[in-house]
Short mmCIF file of the C-alpha atoms (twelve columns), coordinates in Angstrom:
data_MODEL
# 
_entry.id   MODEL 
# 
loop_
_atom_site.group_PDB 
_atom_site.id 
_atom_site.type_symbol 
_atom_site.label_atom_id 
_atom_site.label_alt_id 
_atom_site.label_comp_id 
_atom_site.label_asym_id 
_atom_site.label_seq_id 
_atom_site.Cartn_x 
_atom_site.Cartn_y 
_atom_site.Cartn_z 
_atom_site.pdbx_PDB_model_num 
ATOM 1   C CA . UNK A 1   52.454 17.307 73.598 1 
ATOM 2   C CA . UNK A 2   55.435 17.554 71.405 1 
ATOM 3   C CA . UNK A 3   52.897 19.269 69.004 1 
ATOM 4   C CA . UNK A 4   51.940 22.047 71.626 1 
ATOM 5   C CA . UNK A 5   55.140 22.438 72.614 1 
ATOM 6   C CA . UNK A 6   56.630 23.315 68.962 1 
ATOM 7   C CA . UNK A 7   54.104 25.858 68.567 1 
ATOM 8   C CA . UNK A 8   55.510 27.644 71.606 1 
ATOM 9   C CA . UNK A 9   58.546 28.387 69.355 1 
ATOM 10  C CA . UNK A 10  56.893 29.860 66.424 1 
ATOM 11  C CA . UNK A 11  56.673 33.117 65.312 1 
ATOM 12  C CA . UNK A 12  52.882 35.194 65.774 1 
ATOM 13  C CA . UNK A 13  51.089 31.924 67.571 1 
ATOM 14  C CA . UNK A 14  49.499 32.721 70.673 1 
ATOM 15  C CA . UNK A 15  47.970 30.085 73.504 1 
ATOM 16  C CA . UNK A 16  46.631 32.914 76.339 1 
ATOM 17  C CA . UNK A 17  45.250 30.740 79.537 1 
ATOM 18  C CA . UNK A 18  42.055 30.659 79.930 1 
ATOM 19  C CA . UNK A 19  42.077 32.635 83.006 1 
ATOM 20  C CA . UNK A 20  43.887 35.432 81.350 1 
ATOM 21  C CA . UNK A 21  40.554 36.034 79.281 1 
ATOM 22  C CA . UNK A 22  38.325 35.565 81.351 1 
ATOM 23  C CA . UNK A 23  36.723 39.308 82.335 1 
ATOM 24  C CA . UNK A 24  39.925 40.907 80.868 1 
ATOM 25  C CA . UNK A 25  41.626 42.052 77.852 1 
ATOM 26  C CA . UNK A 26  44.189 40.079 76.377 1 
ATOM 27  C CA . UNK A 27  47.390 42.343 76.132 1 
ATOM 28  C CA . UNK A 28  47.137 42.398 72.236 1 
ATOM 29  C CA . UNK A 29  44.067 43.934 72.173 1 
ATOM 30  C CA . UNK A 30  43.842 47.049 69.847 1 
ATOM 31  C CA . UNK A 31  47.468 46.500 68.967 1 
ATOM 32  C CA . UNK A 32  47.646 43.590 66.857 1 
ATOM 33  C CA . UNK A 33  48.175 45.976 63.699 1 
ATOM 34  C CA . UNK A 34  51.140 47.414 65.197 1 
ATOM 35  C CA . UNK A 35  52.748 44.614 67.781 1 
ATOM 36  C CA . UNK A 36  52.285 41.753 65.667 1 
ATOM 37  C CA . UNK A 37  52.259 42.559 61.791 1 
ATOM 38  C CA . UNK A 38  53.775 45.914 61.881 1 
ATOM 39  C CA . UNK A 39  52.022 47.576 59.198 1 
ATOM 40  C CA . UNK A 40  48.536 49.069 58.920 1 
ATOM 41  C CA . UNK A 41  46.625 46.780 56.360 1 
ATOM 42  C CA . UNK A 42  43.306 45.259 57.167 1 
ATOM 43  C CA . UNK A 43  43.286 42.347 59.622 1 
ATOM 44  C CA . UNK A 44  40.203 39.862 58.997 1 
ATOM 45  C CA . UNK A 45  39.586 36.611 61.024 1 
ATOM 46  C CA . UNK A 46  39.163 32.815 60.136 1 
ATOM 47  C CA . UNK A 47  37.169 31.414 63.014 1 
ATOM 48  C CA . UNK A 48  37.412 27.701 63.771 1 
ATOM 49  C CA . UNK A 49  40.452 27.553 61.833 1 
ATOM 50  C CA . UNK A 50  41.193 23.708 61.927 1 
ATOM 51  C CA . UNK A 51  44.209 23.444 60.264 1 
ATOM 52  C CA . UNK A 52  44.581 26.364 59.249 1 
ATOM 53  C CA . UNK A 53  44.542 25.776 55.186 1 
ATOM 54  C CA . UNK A 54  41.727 28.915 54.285 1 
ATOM 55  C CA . UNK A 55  43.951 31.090 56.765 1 
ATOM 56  C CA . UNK A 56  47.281 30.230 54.639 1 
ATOM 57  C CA . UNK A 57  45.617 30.476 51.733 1 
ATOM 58  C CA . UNK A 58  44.041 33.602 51.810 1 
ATOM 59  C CA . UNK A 59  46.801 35.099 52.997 1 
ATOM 60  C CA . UNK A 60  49.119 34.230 50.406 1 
ATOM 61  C CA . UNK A 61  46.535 35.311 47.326 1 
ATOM 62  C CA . UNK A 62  46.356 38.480 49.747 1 
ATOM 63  C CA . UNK A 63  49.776 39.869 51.151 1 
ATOM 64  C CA . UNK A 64  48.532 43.442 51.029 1 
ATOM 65  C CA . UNK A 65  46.154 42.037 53.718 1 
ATOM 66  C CA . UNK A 66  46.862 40.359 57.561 1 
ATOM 67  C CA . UNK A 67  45.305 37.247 58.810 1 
ATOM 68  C CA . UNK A 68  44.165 35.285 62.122 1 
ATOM 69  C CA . UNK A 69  43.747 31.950 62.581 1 
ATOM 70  C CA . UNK A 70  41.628 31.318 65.696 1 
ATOM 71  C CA . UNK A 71  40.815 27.356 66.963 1 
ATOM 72  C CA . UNK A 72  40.806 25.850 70.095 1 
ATOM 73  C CA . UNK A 73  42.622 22.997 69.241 1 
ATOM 74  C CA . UNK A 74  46.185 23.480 69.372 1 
ATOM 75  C CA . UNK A 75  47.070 20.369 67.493 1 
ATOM 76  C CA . UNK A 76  45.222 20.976 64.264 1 
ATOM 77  C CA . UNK A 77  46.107 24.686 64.020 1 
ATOM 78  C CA . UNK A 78  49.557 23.363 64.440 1 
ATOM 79  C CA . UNK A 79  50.238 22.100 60.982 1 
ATOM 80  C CA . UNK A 80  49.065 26.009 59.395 1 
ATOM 81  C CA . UNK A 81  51.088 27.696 62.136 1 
ATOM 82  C CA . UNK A 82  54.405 25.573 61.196 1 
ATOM 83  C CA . UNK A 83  53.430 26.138 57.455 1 
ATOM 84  C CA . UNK A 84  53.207 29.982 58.023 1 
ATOM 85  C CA . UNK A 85  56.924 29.950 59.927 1 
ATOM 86  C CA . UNK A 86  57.842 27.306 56.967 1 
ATOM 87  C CA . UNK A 87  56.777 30.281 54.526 1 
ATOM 88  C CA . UNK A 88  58.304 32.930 56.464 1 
ATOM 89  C CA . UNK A 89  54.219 34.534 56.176 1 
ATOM 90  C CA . UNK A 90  54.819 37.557 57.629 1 
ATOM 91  C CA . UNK A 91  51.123 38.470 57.718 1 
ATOM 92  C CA . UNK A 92  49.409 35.120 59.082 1 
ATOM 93  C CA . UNK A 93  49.297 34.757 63.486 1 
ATOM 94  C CA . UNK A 94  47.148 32.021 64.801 1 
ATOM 95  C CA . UNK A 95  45.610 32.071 68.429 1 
ATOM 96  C CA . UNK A 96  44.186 29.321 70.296 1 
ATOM 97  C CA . UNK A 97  41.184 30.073 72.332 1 
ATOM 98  C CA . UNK A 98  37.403 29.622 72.710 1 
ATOM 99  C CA . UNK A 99  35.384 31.579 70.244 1 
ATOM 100 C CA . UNK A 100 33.566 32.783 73.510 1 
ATOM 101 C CA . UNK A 101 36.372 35.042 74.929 1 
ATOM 102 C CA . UNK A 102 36.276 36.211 71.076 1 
ATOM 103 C CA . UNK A 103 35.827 40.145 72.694 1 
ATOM 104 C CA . UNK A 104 38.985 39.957 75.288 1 
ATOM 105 C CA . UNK A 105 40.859 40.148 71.918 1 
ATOM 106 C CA . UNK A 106 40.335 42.558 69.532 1 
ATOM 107 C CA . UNK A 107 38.957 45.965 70.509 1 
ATOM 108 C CA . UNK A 108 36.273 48.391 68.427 1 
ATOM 109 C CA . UNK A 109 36.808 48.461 64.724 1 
ATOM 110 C CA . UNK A 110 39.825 46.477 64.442 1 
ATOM 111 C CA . UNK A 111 38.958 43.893 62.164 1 
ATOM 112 C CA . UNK A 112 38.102 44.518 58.487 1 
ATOM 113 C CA . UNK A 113 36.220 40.659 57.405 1 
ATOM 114 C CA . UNK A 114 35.583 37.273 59.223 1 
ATOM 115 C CA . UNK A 115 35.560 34.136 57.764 1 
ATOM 116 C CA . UNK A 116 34.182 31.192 58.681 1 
ATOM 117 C CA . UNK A 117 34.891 27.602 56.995 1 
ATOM 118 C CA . UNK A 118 32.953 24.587 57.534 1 
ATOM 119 C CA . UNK A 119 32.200 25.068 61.299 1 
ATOM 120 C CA . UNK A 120 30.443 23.110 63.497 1 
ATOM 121 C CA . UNK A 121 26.351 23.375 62.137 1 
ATOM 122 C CA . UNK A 122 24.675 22.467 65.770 1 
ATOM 123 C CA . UNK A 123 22.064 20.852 64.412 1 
ATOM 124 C CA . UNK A 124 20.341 19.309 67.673 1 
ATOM 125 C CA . UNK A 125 17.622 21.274 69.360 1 
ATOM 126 C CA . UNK A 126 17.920 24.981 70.239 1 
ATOM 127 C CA . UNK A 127 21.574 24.908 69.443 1 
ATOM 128 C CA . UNK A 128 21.219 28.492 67.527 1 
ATOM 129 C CA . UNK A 129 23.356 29.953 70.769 1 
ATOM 130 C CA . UNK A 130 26.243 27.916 69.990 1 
ATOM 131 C CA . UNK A 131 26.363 28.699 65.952 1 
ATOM 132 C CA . UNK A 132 29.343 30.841 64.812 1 
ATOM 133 C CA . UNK A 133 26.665 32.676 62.525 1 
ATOM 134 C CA . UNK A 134 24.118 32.697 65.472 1 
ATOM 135 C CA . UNK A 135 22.951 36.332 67.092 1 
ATOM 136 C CA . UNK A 136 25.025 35.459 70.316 1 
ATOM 137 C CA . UNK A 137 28.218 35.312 68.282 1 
ATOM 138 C CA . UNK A 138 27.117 38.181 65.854 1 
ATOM 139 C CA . UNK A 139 26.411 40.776 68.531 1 
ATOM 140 C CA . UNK A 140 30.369 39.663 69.733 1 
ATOM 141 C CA . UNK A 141 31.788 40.318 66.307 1 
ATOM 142 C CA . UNK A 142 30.133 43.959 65.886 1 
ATOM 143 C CA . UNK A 143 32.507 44.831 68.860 1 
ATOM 144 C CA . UNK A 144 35.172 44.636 67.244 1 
ATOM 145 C CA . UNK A 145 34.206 44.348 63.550 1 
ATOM 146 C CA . UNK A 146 34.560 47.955 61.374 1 
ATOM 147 C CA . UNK A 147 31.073 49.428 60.791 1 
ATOM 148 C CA . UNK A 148 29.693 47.504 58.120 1 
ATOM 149 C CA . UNK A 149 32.564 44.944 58.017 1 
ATOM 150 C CA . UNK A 150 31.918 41.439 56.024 1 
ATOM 151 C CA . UNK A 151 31.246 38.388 57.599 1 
ATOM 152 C CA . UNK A 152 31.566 35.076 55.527 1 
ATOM 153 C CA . UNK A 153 29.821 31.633 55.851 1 
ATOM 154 C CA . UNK A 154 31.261 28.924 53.475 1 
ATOM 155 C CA . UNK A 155 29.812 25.220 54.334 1 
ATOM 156 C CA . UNK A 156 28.618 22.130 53.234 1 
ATOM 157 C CA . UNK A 157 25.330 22.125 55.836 1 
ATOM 158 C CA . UNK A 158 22.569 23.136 54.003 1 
ATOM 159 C CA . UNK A 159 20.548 23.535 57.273 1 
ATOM 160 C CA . UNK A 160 23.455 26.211 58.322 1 
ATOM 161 C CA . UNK A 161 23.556 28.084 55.229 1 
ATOM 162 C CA . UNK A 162 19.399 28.758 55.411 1 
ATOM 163 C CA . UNK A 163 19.216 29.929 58.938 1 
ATOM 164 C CA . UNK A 164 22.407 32.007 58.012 1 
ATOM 165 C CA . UNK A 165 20.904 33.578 55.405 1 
ATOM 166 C CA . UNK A 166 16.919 33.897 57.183 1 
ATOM 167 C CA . UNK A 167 18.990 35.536 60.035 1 
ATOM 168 C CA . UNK A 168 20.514 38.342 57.421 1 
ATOM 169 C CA . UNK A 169 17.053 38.781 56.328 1 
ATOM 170 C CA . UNK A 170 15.136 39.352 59.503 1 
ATOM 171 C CA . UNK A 171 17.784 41.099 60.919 1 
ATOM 172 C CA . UNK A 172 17.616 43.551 57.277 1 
ATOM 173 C CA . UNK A 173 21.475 42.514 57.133 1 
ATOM 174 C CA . UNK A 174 23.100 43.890 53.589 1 
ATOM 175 C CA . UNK A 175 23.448 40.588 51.921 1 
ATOM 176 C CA . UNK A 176 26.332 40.853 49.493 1 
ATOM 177 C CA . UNK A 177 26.784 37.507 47.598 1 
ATOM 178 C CA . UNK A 178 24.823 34.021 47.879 1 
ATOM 179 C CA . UNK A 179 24.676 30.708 46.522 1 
ATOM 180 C CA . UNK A 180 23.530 27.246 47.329 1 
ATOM 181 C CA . UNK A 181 26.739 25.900 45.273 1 
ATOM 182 C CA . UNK A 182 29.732 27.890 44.784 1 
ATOM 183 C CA . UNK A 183 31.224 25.716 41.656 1 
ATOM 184 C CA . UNK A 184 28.475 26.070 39.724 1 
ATOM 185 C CA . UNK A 185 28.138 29.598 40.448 1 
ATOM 186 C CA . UNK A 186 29.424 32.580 38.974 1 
ATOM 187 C CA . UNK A 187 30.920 33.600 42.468 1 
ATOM 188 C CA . UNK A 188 33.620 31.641 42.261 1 
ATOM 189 C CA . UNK A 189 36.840 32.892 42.591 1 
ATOM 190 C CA . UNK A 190 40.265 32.267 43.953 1 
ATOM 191 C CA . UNK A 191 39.635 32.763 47.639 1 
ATOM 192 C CA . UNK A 192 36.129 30.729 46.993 1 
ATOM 193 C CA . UNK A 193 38.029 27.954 45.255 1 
ATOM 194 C CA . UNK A 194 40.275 27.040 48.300 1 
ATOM 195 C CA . UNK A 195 39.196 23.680 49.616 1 
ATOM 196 C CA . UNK A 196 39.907 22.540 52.995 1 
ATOM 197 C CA . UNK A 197 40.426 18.982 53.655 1 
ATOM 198 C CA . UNK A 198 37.421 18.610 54.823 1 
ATOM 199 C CA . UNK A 199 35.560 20.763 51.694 1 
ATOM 200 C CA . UNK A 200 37.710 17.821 49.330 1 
ATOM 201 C CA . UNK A 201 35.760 15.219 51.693 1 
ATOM 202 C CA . UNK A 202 32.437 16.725 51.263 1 
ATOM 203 C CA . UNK A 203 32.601 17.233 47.776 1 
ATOM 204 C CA . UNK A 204 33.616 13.232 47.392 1 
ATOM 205 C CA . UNK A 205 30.319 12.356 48.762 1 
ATOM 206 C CA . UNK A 206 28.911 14.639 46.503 1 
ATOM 207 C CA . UNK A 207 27.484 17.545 49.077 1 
ATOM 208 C CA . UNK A 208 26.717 21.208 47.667 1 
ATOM 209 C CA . UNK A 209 29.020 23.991 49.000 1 
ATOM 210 C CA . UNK A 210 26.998 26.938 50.387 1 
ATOM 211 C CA . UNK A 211 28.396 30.351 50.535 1 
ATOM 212 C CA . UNK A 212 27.009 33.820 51.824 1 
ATOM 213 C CA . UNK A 213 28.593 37.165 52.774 1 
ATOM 214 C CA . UNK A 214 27.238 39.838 54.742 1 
ATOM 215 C CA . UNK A 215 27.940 43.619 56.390 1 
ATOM 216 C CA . UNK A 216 27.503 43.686 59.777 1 
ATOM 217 C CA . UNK A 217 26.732 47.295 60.891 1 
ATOM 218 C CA . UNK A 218 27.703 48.468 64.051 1 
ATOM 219 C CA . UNK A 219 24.853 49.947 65.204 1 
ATOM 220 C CA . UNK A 220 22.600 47.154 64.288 1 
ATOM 221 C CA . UNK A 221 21.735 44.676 67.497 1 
ATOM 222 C CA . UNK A 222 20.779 41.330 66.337 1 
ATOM 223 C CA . UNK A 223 17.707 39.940 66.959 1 
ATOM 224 C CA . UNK A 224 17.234 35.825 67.401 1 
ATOM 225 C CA . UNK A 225 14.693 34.210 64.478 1 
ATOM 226 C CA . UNK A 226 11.408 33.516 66.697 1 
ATOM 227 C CA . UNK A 227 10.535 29.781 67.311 1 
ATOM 228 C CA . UNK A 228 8.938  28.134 64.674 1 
# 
């Protein structure tokens, strides 16, 4: 509680109800460039933020750029949202909210890139609807996404990262970049070389770190893999 209520007091952190989402537009919709970070760079997303550490991150390598944290769990995102007011990071926010409402937010062509770090892999039967990189979620993010915008998948599922990348495939996605293990790729790069606390976990036990980007074209509606 003490957690939740600190974040009430900083700067660009944003904890809408749930009923003032629900079949309506949150009142920052379509004016998050000029409301919040005053400036016209690129936005992009990190969804299922945790803690917030690829948000931070990225943002710092990238200042010229603006970026959203977005978690449901206030007390995780937390520790970013205090390091972002510690920083005085003029072009972080973080919002808490379900992933679901994801559309009550941001408004057509908006967002320039998505990220998203380690999420949840639903692995148990027909759990594809409730994947971040699932066609449910990906027909949300062309909403709002700029034609052709890039979406990014960076875990340590290997089950994830295939259906991910079959999905692109079917779906005749533009596939930018892939690899079943970023450090011993030659993708690897600053923003690729952030590790979250959980990535530092994961790579102690000795898992592979999968990473694939894609464009996501507007126009495109995206089509489930059929049953196997």
């Amino acid at each position: 509680m003490k957690k939740f209520s600190e974040m009430e007091t900083f700067q660009r952190v944003y904890q809408p109800a749930i009923e003032d989402v629900i079949d309506k537009d949150f009142y920052l919709k379509g004016q998050w460039a000029e409301s919040v970070f005053k400036n016209t760079h690129p936005i992009l997303l990190e969804l299922g933020c945790g803690k917030g550490e690829y948000t931070i991150n990225l943002a710092i390598l990238e200042p010229d750029k603006n970026y959203i944290g977005i978690d449901i769990k206030g007390a995780r995102m937390w520790k970013g949202a205090k390091t972002a007011n510690e920083k005085e990071l003029n072009n972080v926010a973080f919002l808490r909210t379900r992933i679901e409402f994801i559309e009550s937010f941001f408004c057509e062509g908006e967002i320039d890139e998505i990220w998203i770090t380690f999420p949840d892999p639903q692995l148990k039967k027909r759990r594809n609807k409730k994947r971040l990189t699932g066609s449910i979620f990906l027909n949300h993010y062309r909403t709002f996404l700029k034609d052709k915008g890039i979406v990014h998948l960076k875990t340590d599922n290997n089950v994830l990262f295939n259906y991910t990348c079959e999905l692109a495939k079917y779906n005749k996605l533009e596939i930018l970049n892939s690899t079943d293990d970023v450090y011993n790729s030659k993708l690897l790069d600053e923003k690729l070389s952030i590790k979250t606390s959980y990535e530092k976990l994961f790579l102690k036990e000795g898992s592979n770190i999968n990473y694939i980007s894609f464009q996501l074209a507007y126009e495109t509606v995206i089509r489930e893999l059929p049953e196997k």
